[in-house]
C-alpha positions as CSV (number, residue, x, y, z in Angstrom):
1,X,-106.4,-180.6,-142.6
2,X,-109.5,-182.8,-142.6
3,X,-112.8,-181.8,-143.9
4,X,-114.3,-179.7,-141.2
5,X,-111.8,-178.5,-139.2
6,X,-111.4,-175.0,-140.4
7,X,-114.4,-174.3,-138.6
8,X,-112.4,-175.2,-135.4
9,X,-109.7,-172.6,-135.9
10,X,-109.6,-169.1,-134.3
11,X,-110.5,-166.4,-137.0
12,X,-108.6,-163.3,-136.7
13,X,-111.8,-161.1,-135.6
14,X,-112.3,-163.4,-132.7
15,X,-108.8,-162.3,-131.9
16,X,-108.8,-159.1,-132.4
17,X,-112.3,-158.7,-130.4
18,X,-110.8,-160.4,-127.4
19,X,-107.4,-157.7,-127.4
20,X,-110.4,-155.0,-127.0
21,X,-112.2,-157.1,-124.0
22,X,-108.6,-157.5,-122.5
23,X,-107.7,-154.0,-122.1
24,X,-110.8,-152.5,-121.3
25,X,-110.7,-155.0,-118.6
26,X,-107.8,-153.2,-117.2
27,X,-106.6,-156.6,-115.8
28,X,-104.2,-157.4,-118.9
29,X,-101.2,-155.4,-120.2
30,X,-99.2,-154.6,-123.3
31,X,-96.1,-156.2,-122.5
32,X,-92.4,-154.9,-123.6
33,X,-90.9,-156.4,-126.6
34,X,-87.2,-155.9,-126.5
35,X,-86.0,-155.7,-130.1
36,X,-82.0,-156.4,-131.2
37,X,-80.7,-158.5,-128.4
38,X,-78.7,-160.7,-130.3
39,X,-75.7,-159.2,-128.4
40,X,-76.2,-160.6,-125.0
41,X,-77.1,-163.7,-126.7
42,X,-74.2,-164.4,-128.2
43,X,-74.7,-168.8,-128.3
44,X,-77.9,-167.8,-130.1
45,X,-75.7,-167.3,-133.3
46,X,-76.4,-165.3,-136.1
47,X,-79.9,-163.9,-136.1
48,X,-81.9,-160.9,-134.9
49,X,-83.1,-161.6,-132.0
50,X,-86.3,-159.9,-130.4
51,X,-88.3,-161.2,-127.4
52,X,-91.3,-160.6,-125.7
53,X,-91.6,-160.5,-122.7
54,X,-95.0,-161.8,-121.0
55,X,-92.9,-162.6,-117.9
56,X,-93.9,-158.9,-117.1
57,X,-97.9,-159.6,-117.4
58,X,-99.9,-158.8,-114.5
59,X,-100.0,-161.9,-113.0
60,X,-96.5,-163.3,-113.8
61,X,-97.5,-165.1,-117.2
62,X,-99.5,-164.7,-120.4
63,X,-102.0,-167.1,-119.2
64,X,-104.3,-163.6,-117.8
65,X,-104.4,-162.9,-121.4
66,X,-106.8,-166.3,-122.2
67,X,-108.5,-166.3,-118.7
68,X,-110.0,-162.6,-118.8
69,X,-111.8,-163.3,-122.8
70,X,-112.6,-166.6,-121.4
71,X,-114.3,-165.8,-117.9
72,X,-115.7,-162.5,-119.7
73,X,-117.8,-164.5,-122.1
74,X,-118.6,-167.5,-119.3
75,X,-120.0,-164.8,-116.9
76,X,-122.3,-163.3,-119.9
77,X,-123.6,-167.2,-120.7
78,X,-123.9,-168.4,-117.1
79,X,-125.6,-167.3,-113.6
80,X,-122.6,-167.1,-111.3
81,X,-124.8,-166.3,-108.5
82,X,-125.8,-169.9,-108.0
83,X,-123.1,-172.0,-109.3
84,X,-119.1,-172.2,-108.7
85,X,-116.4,-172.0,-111.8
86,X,-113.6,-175.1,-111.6
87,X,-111.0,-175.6,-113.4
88,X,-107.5,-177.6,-112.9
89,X,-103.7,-176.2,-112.9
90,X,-100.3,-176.4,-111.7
91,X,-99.4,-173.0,-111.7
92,X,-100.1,-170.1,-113.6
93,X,-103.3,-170.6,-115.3
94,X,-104.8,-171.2,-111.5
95,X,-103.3,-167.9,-110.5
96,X,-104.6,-166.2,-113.7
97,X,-108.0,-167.7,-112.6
98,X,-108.3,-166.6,-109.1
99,X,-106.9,-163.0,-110.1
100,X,-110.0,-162.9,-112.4
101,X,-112.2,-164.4,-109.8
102,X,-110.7,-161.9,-107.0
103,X,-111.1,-158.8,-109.0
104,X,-115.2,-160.0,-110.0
105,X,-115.6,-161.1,-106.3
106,X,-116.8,-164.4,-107.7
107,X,-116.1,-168.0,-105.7
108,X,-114.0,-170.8,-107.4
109,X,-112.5,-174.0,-107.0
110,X,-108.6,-175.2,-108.5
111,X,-108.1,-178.9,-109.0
112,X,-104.2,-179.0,-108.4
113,X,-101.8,-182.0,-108.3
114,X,-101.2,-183.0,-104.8
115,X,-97.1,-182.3,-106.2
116,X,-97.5,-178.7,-106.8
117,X,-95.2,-176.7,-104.1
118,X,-97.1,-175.4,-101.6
119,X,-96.5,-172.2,-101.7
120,X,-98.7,-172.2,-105.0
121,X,-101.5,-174.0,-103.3
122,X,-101.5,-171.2,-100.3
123,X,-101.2,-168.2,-103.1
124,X,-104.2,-169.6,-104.6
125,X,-106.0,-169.6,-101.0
126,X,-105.1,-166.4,-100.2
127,X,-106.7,-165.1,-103.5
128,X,-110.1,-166.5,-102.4
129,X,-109.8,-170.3,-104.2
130,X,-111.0,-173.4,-102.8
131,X,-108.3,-176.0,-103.6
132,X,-108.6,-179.4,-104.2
133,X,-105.6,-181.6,-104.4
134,X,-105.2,-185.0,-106.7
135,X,-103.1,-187.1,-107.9
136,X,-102.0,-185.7,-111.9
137,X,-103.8,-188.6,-113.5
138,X,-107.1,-188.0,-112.1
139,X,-107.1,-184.2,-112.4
140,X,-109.9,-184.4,-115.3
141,X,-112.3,-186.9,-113.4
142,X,-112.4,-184.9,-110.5
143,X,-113.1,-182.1,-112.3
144,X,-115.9,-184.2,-113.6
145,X,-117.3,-185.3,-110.3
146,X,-117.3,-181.5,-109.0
147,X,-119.7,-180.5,-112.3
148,X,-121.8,-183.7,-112.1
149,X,-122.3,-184.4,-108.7
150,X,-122.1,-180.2,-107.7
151,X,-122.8,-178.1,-110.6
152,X,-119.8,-176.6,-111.1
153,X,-118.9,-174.8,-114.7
154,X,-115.6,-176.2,-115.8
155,X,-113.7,-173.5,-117.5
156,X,-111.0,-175.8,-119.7
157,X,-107.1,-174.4,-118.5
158,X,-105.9,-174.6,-122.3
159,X,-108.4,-176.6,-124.8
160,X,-110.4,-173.3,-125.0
161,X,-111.4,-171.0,-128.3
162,X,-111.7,-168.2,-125.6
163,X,-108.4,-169.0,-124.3
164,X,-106.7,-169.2,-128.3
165,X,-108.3,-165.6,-129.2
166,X,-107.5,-164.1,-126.2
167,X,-103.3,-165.6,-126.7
168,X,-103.5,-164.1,-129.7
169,X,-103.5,-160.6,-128.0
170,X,-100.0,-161.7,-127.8
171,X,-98.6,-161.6,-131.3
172,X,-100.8,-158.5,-132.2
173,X,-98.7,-156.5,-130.1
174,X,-95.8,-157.4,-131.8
175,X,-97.2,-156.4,-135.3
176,X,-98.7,-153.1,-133.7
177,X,-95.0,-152.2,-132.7
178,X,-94.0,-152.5,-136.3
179,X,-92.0,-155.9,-135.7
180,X,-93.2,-158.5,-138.2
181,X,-90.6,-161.6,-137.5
182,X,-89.5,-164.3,-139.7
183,X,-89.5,-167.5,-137.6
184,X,-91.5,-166.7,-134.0
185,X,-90.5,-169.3,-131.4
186,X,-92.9,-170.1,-128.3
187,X,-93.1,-172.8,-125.0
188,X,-95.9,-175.4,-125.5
189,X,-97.6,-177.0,-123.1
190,X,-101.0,-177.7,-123.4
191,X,-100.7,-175.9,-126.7
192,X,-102.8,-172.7,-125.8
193,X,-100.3,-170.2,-126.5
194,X,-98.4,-171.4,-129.1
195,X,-102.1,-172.2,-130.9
196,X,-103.2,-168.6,-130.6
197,X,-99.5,-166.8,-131.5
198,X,-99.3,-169.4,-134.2
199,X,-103.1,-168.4,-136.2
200,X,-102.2,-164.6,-135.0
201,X,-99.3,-164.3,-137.2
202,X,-100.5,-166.1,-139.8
203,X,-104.0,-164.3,-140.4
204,X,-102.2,-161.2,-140.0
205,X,-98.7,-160.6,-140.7
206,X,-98.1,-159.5,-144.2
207,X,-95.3,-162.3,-144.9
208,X,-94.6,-165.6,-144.2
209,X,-94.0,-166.8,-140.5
210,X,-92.4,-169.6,-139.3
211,X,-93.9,-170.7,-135.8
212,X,-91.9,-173.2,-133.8
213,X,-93.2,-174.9,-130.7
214,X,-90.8,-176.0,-127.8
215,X,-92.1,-178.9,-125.3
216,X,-89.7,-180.7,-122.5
217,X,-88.4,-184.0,-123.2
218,X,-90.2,-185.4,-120.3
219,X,-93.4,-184.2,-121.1
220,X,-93.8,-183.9,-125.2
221,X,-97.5,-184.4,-125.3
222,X,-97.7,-182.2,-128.5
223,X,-94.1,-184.1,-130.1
224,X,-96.4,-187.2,-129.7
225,X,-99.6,-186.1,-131.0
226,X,-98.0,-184.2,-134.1
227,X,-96.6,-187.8,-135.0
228,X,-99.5,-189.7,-134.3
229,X,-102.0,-187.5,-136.2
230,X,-104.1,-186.7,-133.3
231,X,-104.2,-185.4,-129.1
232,X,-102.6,-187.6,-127.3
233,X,-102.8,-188.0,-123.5
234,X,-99.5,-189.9,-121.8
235,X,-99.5,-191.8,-118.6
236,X,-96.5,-190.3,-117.4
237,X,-95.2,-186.5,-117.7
238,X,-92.5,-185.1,-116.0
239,X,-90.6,-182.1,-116.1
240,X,-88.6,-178.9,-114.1
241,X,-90.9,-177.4,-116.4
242,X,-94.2,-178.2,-114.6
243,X,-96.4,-175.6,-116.4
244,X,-95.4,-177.4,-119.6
245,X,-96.9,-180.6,-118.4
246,X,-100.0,-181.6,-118.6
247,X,-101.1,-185.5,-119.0
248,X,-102.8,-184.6,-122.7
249,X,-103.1,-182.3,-125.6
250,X,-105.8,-180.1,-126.3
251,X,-107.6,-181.6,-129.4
252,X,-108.1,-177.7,-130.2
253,X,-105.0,-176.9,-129.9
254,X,-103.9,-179.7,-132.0
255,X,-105.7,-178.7,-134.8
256,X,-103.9,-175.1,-134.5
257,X,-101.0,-176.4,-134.5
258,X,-101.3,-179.0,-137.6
259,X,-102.8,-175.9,-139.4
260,X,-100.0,-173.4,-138.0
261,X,-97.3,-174.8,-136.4
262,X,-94.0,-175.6,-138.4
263,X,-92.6,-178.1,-136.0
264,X,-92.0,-179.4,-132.5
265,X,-88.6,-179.2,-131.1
266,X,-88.0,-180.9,-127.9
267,X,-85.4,-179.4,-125.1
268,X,-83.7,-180.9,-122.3
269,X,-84.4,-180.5,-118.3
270,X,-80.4,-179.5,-118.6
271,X,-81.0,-176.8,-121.3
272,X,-84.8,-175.5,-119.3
273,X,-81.7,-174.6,-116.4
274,X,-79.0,-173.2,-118.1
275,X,-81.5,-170.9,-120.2
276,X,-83.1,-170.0,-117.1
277,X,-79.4,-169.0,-115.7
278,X,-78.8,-167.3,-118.5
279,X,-81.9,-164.7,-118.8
280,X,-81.6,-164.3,-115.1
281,X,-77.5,-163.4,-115.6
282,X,-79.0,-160.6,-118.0
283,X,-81.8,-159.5,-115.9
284,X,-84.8,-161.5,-116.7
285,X,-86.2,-163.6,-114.8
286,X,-88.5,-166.5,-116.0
287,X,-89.5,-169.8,-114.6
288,X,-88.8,-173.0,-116.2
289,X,-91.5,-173.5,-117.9
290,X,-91.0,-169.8,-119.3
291,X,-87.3,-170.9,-120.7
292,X,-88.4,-173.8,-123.1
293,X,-88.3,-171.8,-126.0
294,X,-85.0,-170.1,-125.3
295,X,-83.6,-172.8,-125.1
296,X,-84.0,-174.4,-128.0
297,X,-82.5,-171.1,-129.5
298,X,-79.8,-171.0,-127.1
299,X,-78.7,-174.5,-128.4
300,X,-79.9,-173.6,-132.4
301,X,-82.3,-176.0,-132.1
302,X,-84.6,-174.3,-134.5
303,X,-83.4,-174.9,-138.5
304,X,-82.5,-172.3,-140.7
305,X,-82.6,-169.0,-138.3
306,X,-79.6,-167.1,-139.8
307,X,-79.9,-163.7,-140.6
308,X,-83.1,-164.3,-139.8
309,X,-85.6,-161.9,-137.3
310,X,-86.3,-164.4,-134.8
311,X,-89.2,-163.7,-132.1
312,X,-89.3,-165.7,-128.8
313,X,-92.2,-165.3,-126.3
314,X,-90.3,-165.9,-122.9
315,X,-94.0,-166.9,-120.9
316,X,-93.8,-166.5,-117.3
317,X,-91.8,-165.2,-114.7
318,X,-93.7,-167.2,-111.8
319,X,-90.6,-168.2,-109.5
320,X,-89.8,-167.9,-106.1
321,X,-86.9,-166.5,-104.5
322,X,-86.5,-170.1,-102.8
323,X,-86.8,-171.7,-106.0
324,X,-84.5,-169.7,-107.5
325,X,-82.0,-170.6,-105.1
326,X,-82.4,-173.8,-105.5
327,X,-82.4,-174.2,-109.1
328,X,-80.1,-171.3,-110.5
329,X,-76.6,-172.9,-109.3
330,X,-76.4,-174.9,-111.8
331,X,-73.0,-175.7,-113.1
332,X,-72.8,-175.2,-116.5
């Protein structure tokens, strides 16, 4: 780590102060963690498997979780009564956002990529959100034109402290249920999550963890940047996965994971599909961008897991019954 950067990093009483803003809030809760499942997961080999399961949040995902300590300390540091929160998403941070918004009866706008389905861009209506749609590679600068030219407050989708501490939440639950895992494995996208699981378990488990974080081929922002030294931002991302695809990584995030992350293991559109069959076959159902890091444990991706307890955060459950449909007859 460079000279400096420690001061970047989430401390483990920002995390534990945004757990107690979360549930007072009433908008966030404590979501199952289903210990010992190794025995419906029998391709996973042999480890202990536990998973958590933030497919069951309030609003379909763990992104709530970073939205409610980050909107909770925005609304104490800014006037809302005169100016308009934006932000950008494909997906679930967006709903996260509005849900927020809805429940605070404040006004907001979503910057959303003009390929989103559109039965995201009407949820987000219905909620109260203006919606403006853009191509993905100018998502940031029209963000930029809404706060210059209109004075909106841009509230960042994953490159957030607020965001990190309030992910964190996450991993605390798992130590508060007595579970205190040896290798924890969790989707990356931005890097938000696996940034604020990652520093969670490390501050405050009582032995050694092992974080793994698990991109899409076609969109391995994170893969890149871990390699090059730095955040990187790609011209071209593309995955099933679409919450696991933004154009850059969070320099934040970055630094979390450099300081906490083990590795980056990369799965396949063809492994995102048949993990997603295979929850839904046992009764879970997660989106693809919610199946990254099953999959890599599903194909023992991850290195030296056996006999191992082996955590895996399965995200989001944000899928529609027509997408579902579409997607979930795969032939494996």
């Amino acid at each position: 780590m460079k000279e400096g950067d420690q001061e970047t990093l989430v401390t483990l009483t920002q995390i534990k102060e945004a757990g107690e803003r979360l549930y007072k809030s009433g908008m966030v809760v404590r979501t199952p963690v289903i210990k010992d499942v190794q025995a419906m997961f029998p391709e996973a080999g042999d480890i202990r498997l536990h998973l958590k399961l933030e497919n069951m949040q309030t609003t379909g995902s763990f992104k709530i979780r970073g939205v409610v300590n980050q909107l909770e300390e925005v609304s104490k540091a800014t006037d809302l009564s005169e100016r308009m929160l934006v932000t950008m998403s494909a997906g679930n941070y967006g709903k996260a956002f509005a849900y927020y918004l809805q429940k605070c009866g404040l006004p907001g706008t979503c910057v959303m990529p003009i390929t989103v389905p559109d039965n995201r861009v009407t949820l987000l209506k219905g909620m109260g959100m203006k919606v403006e749609q853009t191509p993905s590679a100018e998502l940031q600068s029209t963000v930029d034109r809404l706060v210059s030219d209109k004075g909106h407050v841009f509230c960042h989708p994953f490159d957030d402290i607020r965001l990190i501490a309030g992910y964190g939440s996450c991993a605390m639950e798992v130590l508060q249920e007595g579970l205190e895992p040896d290798v924890v494995v969790v989707c990356c996208g931005g890097g938000g999550l696996v940034s604020g699981v990652a520093a969670a378990f490390h501050l405050a488990s009582t032995k050694p963890v092992r974080v793994y974080a698990v991109e899409p081929e076609g969109s391995n922002t994170m893969w890149e940047s871990m390699r090059a030294g730095h955040a990187v931002t790609k011209t071209s991302v593309k995955s099933v996965a679409a919450g696991l695809s933004p154009p850059y990584a969070g320099k934040l995030c970055y630094a979390h994971c450099r300081q906490y992350v083990e590795e980056v293991i990369l799965v396949s559109e063809k492994e995102i599909l048949q993990c997603m069959h295979a929850l839904f076959a046992r009764g879970i159902k997660a989106e693809p961008s919610g199946c990254a890091a099953m999959a890599a444990i599903l194909n023992q991706r991850v290195p030296d897991v056996e006999g191992k307890d082996v955590l895996v955060v399965i995200t989001g459950g944000n899928v529609s019954a027509e997408e579902l449909c579409m997607l979930l007859p795969l032939k494996t």
